[in-house]
PDB file of N, H, CA, C and O in Angstrom:
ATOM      1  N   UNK A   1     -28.196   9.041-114.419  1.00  0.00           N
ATOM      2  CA  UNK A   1     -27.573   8.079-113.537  1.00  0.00           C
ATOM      3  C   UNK A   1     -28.655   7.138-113.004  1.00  0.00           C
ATOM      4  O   UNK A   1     -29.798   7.477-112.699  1.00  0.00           O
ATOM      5  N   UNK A   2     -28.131   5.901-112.935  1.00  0.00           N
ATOM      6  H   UNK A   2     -27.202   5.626-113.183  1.00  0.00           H
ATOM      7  CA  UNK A   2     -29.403   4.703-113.097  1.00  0.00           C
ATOM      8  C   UNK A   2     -28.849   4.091-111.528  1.00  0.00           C
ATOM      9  O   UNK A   2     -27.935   3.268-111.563  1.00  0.00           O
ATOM     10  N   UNK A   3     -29.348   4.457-110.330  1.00  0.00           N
ATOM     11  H   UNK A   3     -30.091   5.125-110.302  1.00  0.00           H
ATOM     12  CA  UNK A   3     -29.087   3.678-109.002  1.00  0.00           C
ATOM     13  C   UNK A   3     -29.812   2.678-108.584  1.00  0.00           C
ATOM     14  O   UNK A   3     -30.798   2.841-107.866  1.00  0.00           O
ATOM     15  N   UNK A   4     -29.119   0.776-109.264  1.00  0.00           N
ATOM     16  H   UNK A   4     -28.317   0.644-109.848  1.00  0.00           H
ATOM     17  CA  UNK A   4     -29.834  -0.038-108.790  1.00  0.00           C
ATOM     18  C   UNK A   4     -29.780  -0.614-107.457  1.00  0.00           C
ATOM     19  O   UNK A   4     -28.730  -0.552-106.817  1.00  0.00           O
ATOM     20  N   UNK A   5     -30.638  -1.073-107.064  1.00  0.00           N
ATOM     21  H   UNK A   5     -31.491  -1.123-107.583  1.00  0.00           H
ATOM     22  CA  UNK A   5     -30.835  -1.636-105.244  1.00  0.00           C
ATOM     23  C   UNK A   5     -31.506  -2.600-105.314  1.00  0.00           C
ATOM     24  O   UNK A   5     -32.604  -2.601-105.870  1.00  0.00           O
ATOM     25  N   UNK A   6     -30.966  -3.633-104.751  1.00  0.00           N
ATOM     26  H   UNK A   6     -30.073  -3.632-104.299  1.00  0.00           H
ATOM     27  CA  UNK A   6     -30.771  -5.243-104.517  1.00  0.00           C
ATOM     28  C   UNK A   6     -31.340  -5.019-103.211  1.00  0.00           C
ATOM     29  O   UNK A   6     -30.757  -4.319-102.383  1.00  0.00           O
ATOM     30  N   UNK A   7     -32.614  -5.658-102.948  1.00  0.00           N
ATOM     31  H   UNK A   7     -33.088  -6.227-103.621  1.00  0.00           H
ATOM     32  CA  UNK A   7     -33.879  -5.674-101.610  1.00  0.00           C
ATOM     33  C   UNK A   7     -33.461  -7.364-101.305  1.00  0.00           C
ATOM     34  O   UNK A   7     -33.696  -8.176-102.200  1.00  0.00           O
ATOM     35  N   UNK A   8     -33.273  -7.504-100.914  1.00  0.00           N
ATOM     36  H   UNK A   8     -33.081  -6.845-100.187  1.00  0.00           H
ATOM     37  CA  UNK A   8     -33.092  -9.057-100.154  1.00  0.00           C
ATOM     38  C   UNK A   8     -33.611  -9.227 -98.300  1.00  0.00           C
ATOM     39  O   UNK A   8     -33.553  -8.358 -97.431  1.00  0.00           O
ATOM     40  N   UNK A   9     -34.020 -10.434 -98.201  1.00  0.00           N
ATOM     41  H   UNK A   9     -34.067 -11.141 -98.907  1.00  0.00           H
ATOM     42  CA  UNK A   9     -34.042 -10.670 -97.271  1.00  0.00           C
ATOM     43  C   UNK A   9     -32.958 -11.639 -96.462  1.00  0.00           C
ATOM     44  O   UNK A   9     -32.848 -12.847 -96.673  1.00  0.00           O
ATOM     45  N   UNK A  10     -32.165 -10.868 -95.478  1.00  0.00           N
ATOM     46  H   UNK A  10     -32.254  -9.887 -95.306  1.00  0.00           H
ATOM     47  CA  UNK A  10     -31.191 -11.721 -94.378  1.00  0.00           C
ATOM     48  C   UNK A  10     -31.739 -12.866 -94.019  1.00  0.00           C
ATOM     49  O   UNK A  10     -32.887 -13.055 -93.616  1.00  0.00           O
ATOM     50  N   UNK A  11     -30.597 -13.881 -94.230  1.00  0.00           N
ATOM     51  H   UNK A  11     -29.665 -13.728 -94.558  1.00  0.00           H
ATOM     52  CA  UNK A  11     -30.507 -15.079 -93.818  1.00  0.00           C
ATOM     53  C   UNK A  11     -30.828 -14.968 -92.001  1.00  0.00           C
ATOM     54  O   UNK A  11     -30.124 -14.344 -91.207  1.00  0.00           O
ATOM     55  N   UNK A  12     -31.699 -15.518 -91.769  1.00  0.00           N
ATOM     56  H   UNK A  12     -32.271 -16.025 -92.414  1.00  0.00           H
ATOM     57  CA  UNK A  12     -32.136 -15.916 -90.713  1.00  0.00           C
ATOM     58  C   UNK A  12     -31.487 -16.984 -89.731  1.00  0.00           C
ATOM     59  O   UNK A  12     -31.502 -18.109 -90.230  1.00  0.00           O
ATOM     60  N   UNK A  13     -30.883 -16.919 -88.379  1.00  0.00           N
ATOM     61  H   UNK A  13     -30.870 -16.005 -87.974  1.00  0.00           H
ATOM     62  CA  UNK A  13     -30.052 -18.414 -87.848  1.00  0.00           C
ATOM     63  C   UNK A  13     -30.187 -18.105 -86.150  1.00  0.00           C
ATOM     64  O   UNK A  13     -30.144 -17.001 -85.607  1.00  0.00           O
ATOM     65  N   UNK A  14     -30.303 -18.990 -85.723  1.00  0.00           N
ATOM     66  H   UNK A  14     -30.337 -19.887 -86.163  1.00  0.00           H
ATOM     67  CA  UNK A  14     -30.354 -18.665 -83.871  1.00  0.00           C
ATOM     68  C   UNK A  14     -28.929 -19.111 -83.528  1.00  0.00           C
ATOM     69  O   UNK A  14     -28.577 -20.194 -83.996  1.00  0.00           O
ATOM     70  N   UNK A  15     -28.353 -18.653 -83.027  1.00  0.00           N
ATOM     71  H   UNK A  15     -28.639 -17.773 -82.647  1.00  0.00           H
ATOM     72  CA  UNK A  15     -26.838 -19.260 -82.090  1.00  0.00           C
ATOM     73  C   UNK A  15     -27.048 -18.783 -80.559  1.00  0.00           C
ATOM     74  O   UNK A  15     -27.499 -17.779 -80.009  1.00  0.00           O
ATOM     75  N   UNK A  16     -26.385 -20.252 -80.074  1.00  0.00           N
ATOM     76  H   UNK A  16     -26.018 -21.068 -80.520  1.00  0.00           H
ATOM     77  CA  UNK A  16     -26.266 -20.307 -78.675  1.00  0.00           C
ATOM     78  C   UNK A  16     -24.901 -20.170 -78.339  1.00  0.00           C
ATOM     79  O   UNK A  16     -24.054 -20.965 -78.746  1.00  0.00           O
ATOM     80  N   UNK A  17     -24.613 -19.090 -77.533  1.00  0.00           N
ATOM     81  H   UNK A  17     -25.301 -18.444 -77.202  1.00  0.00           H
ATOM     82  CA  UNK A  17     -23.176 -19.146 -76.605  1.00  0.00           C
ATOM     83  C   UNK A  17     -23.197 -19.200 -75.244  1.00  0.00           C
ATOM     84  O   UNK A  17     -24.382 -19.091 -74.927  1.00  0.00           O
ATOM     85  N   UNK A  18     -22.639 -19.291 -74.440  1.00  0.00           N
ATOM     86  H   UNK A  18     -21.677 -19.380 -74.698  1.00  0.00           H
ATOM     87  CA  UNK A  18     -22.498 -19.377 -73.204  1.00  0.00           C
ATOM     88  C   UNK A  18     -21.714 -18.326 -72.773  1.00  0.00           C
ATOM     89  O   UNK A  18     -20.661 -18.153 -73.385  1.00  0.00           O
ATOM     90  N   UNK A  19     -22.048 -17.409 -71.644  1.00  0.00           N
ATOM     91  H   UNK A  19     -22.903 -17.550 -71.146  1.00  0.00           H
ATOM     92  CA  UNK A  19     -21.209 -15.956 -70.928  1.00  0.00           C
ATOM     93  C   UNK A  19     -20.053 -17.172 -69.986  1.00  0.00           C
ATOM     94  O   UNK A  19     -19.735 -16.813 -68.852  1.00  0.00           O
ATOM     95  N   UNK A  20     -19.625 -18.210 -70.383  1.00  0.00           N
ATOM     96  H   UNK A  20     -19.883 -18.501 -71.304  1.00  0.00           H
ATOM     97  CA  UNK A  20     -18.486 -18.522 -69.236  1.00  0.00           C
ATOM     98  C   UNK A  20     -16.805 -18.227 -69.947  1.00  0.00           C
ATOM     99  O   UNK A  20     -16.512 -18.703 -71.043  1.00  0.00           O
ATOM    100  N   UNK A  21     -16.316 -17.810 -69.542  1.00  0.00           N
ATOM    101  H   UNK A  21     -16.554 -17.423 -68.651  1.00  0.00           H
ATOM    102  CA  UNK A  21     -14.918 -17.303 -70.304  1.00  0.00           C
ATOM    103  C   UNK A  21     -13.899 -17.755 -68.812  1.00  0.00           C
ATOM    104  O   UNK A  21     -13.940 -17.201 -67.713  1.00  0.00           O
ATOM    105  N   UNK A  22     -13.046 -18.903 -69.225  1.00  0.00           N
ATOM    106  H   UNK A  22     -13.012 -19.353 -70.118  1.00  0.00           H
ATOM    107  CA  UNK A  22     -12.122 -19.430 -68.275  1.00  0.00           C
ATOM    108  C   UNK A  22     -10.510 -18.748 -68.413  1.00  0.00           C
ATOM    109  O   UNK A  22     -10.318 -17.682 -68.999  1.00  0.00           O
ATOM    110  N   UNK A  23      -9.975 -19.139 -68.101  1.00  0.00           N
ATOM    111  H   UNK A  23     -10.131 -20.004 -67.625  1.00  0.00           H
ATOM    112  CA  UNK A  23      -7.897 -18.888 -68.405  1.00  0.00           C
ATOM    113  C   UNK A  23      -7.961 -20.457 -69.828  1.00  0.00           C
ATOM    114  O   UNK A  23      -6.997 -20.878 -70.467  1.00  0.00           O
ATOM    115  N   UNK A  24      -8.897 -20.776 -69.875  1.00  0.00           N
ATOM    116  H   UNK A  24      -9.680 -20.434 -69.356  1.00  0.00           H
ATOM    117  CA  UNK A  24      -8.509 -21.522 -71.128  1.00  0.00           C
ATOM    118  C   UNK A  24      -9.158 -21.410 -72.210  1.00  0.00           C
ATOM    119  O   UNK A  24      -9.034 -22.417 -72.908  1.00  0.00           O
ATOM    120  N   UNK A  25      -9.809 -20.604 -72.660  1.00  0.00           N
ATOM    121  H   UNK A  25      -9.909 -19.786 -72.093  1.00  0.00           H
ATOM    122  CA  UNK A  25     -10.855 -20.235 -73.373  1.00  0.00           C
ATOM    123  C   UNK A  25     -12.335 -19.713 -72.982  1.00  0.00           C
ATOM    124  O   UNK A  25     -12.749 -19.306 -71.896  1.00  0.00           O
ATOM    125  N   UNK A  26     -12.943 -19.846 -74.124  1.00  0.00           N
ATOM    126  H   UNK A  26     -12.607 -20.176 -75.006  1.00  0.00           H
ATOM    127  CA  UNK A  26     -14.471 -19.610 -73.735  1.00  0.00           C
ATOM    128  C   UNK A  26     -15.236 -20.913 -74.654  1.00  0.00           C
ATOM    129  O   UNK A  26     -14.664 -21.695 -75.415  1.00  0.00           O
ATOM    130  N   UNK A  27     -16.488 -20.867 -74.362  1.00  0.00           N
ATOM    131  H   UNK A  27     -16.952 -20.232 -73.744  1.00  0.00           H
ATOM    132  CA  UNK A  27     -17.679 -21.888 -74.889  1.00  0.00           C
ATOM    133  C   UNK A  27     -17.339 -21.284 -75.963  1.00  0.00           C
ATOM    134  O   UNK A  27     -16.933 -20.154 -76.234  1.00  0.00           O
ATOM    135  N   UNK A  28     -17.705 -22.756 -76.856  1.00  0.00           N
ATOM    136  H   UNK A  28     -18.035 -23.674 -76.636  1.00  0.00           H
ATOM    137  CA  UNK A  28     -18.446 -22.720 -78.186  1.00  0.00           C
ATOM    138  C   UNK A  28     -19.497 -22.364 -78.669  1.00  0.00           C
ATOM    139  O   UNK A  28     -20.436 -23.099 -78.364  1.00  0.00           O
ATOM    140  N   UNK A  29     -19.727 -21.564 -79.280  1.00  0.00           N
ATOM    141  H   UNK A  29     -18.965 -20.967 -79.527  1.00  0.00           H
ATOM    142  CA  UNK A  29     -20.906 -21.132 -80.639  1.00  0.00           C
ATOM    143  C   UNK A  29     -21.569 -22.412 -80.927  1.00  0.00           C
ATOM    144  O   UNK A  29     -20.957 -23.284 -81.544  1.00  0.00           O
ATOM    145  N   UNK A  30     -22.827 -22.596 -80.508  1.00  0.00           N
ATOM    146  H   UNK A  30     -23.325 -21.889 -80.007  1.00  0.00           H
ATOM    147  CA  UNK A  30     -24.042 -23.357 -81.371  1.00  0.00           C
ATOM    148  C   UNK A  30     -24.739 -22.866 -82.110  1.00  0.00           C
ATOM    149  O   UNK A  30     -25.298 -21.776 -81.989  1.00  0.00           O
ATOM    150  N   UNK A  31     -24.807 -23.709 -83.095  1.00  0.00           N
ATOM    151  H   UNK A  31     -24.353 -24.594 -83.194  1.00  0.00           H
ATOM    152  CA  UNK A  31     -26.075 -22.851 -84.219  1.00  0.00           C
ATOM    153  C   UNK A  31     -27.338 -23.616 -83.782  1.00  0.00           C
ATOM    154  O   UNK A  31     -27.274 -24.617 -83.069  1.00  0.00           O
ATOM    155  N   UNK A  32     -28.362 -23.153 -84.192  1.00  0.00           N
ATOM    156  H   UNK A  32     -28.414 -22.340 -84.771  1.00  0.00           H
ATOM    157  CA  UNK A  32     -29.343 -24.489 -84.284  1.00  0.00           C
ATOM    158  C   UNK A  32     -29.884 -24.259 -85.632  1.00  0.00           C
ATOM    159  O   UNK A  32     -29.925 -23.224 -86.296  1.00  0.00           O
ATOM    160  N   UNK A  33     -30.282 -25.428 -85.884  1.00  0.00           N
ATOM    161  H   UNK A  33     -30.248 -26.269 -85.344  1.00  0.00           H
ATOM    162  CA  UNK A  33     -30.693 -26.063 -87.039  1.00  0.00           C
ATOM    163  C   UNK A  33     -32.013 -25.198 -87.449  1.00  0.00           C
ATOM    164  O   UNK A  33     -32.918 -25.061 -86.626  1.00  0.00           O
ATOM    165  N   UNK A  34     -32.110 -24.500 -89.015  1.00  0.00           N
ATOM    166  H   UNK A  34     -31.375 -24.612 -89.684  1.00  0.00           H
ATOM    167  CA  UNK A  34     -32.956 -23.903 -89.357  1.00  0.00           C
ATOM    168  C   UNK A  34     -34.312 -24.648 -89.185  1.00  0.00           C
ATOM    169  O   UNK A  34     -34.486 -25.750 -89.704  1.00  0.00           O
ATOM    170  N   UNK A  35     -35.259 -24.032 -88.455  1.00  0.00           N
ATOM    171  H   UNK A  35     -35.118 -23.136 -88.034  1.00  0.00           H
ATOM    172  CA  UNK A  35     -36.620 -24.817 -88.870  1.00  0.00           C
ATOM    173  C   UNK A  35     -36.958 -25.634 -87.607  1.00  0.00           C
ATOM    174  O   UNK A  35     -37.928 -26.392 -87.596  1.00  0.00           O
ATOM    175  N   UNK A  36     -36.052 -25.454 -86.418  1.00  0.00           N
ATOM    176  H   UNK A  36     -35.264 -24.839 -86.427  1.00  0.00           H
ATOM    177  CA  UNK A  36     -35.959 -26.531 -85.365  1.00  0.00           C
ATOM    178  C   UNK A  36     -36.577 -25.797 -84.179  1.00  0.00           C
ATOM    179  O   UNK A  36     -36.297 -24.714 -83.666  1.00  0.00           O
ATOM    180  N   UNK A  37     -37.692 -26.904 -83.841  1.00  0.00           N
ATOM    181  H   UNK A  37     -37.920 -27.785 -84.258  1.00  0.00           H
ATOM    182  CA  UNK A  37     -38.560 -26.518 -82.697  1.00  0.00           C
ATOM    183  C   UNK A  37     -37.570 -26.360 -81.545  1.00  0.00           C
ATOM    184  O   UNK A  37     -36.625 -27.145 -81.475  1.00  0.00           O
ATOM    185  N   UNK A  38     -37.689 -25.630 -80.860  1.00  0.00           N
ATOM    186  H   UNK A  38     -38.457 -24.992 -80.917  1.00  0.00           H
ATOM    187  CA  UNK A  38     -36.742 -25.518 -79.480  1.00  0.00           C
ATOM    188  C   UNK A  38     -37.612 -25.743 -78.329  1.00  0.00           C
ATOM    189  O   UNK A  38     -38.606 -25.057 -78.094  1.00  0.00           O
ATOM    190  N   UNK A  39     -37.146 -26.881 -77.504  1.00  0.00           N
ATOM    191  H   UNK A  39     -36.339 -27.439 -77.695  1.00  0.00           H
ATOM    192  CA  UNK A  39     -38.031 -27.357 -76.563  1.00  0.00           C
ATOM    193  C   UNK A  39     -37.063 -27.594 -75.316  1.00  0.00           C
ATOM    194  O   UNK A  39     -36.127 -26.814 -75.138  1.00  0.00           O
ATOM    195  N   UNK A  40     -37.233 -28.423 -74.647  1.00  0.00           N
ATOM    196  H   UNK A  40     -37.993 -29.057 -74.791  1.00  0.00           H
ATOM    197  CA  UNK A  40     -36.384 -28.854 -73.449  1.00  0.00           C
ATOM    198  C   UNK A  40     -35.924 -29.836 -74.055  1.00  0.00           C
ATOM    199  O   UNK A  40     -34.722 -29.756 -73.800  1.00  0.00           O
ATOM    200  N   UNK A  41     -36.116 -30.998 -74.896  1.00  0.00           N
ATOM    201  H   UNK A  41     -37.092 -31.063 -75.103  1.00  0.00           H
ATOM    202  CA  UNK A  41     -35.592 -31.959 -75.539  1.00  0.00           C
ATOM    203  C   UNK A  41     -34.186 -32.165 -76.980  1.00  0.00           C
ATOM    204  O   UNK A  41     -33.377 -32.986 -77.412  1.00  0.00           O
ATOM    205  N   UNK A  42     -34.839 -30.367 -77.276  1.00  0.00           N
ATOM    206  H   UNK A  42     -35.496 -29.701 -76.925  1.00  0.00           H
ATOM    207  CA  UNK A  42     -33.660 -30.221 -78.214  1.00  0.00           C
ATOM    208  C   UNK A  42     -32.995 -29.568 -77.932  1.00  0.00           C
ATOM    209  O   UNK A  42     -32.076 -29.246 -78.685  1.00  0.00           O
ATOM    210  N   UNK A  43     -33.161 -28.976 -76.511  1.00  0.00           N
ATOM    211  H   UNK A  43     -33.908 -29.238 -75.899  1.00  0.00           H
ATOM    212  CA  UNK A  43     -31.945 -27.895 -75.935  1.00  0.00           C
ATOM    213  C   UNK A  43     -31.018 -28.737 -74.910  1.00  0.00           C
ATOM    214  O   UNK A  43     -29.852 -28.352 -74.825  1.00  0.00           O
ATOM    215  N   UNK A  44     -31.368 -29.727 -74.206  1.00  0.00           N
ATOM    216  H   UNK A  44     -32.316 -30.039 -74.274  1.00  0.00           H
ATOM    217  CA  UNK A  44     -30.313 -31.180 -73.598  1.00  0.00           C
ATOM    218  C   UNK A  44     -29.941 -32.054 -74.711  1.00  0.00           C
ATOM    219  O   UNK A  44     -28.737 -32.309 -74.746  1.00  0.00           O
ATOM    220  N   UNK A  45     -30.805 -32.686 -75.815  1.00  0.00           N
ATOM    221  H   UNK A  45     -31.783 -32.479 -75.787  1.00  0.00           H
ATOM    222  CA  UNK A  45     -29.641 -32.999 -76.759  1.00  0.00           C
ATOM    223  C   UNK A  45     -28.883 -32.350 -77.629  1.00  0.00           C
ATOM    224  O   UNK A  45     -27.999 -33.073 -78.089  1.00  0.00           O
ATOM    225  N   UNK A  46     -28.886 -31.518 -77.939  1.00  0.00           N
ATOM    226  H   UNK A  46     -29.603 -30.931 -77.565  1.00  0.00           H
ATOM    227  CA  UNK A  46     -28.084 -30.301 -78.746  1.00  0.00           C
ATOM    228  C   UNK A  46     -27.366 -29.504 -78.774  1.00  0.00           C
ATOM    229  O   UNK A  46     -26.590 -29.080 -79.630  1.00  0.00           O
ATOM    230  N   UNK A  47     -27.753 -29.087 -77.162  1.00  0.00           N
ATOM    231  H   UNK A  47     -28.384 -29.432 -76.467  1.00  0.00           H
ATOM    232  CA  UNK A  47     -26.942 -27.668 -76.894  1.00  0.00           C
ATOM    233  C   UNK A  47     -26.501 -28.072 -75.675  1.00  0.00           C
ATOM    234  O   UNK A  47     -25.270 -28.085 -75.696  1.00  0.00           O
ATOM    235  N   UNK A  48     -27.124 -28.552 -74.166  1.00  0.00           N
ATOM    236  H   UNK A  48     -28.124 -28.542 -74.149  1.00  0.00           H
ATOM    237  CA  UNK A  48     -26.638 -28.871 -73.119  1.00  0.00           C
ATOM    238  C   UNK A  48     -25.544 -30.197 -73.099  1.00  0.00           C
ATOM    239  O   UNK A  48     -24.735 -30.304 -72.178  1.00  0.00           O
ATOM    240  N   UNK A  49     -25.597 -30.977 -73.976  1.00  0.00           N
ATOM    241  H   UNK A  49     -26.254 -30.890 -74.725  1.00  0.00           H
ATOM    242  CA  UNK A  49     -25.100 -32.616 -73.890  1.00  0.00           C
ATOM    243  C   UNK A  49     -23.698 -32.012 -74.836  1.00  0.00           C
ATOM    244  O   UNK A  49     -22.579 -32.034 -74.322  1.00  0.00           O
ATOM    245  N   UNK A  50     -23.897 -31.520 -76.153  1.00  0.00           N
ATOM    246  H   UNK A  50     -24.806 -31.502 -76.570  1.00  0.00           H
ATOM    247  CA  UNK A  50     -22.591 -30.770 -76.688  1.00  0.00           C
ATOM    248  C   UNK A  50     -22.208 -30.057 -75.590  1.00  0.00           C
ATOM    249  O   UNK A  50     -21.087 -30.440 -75.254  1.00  0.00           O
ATOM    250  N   UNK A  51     -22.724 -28.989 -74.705  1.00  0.00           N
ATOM    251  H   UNK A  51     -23.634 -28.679 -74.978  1.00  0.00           H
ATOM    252  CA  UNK A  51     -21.799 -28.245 -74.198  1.00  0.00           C
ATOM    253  C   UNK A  51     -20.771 -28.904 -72.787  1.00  0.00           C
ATOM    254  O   UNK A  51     -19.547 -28.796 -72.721  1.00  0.00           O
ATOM    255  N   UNK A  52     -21.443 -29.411 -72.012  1.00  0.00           N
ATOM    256  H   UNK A  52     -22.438 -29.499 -72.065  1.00  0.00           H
ATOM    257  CA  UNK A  52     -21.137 -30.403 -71.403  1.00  0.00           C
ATOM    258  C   UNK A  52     -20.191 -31.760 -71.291  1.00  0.00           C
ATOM    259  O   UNK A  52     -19.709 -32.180 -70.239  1.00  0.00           O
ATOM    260  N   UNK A  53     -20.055 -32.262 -72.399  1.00  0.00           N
ATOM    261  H   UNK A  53     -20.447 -31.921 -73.254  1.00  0.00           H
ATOM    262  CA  UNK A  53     -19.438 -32.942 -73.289  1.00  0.00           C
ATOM    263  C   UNK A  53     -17.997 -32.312 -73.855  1.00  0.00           C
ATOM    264  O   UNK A  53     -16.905 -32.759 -73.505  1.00  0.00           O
ATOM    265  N   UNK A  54     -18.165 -31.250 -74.747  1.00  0.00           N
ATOM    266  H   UNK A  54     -19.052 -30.887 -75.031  1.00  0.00           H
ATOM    267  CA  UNK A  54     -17.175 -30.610 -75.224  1.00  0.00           C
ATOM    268  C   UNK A  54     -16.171 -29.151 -74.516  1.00  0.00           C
ATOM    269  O   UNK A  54     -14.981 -28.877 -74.364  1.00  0.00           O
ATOM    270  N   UNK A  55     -17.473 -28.530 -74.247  1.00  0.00           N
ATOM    271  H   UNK A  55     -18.440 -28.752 -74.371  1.00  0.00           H
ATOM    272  CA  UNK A  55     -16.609 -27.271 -73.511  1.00  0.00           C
ATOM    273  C   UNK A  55     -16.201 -27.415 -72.104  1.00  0.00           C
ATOM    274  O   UNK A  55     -15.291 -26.860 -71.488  1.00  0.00           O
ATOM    275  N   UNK A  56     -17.345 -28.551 -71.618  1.00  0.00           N
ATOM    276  H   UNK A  56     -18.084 -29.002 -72.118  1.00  0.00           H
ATOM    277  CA  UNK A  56     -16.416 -28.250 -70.029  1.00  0.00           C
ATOM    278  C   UNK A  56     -15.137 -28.888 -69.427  1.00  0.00           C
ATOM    279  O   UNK A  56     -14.282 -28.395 -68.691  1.00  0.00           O
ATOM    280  N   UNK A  57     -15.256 -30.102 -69.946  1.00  0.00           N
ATOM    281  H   UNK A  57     -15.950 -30.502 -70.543  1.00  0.00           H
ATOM    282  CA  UNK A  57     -13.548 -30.363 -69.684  1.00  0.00           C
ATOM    283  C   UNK A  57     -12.583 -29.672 -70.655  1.00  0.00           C
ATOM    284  O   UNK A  57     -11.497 -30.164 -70.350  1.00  0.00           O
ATOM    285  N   UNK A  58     -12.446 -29.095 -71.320  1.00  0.00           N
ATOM    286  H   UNK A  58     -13.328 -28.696 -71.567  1.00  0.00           H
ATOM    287  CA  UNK A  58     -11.326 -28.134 -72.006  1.00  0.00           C
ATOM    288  C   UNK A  58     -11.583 -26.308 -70.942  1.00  0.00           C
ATOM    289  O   UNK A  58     -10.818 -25.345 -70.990  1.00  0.00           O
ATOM    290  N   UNK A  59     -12.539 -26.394 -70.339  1.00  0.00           N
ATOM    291  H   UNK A  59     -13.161 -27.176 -70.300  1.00  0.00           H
ATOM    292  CA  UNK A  59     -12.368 -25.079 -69.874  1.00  0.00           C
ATOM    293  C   UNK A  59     -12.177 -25.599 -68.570  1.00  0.00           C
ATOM    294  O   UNK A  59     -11.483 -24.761 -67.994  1.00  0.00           O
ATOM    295  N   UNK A  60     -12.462 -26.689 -67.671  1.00  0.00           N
ATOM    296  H   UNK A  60     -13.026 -27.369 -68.139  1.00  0.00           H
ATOM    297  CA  UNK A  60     -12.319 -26.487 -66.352  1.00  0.00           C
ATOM    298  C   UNK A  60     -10.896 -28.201 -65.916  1.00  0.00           C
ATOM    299  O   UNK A  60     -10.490 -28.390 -64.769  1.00  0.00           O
TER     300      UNK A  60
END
C-alpha cells in the first residue's frame, strides 16, 4: 500500500472585522491586500473610510 501526501503550504491572508453586532447586522469582513504594508495610512484608507462609509449607516 503506497500512502501519498501532498505537503503544501496555506494560503496566507489578514482580515479585518469589527466586534460591533447591531439589530441590523454586523460589520463587514476586510481582507487586505496580499503584500500590503499596514500603517496608519492604509488602515484610514482601507479599512476605517470603507468601514465608516459602508457599515455604519446600515448598522446605526
Amino acid at each position: 500500500m503506497i500512502i501519498q501526501q501532498n505537503s503544501y503550504r496555506p494560503k496566507v491572508f489578514m482580515v479585518w472585522g469589527g466586534v460591533l453586532i447591531s439589530s441590523h447586522g454586523k460589520t463587514t469582513l476586510r481582507f487586505v491586500e496580499p503584500g500590503a504594508k499596514i500603517n496608519s495610512n492604509y488602515y484610514i484608507n482601507n479599512i476605517l473610510k470603507s468601514f465608516l462609509r459602508r457599515d455604519v449607516p446600515r448598522l446605526f
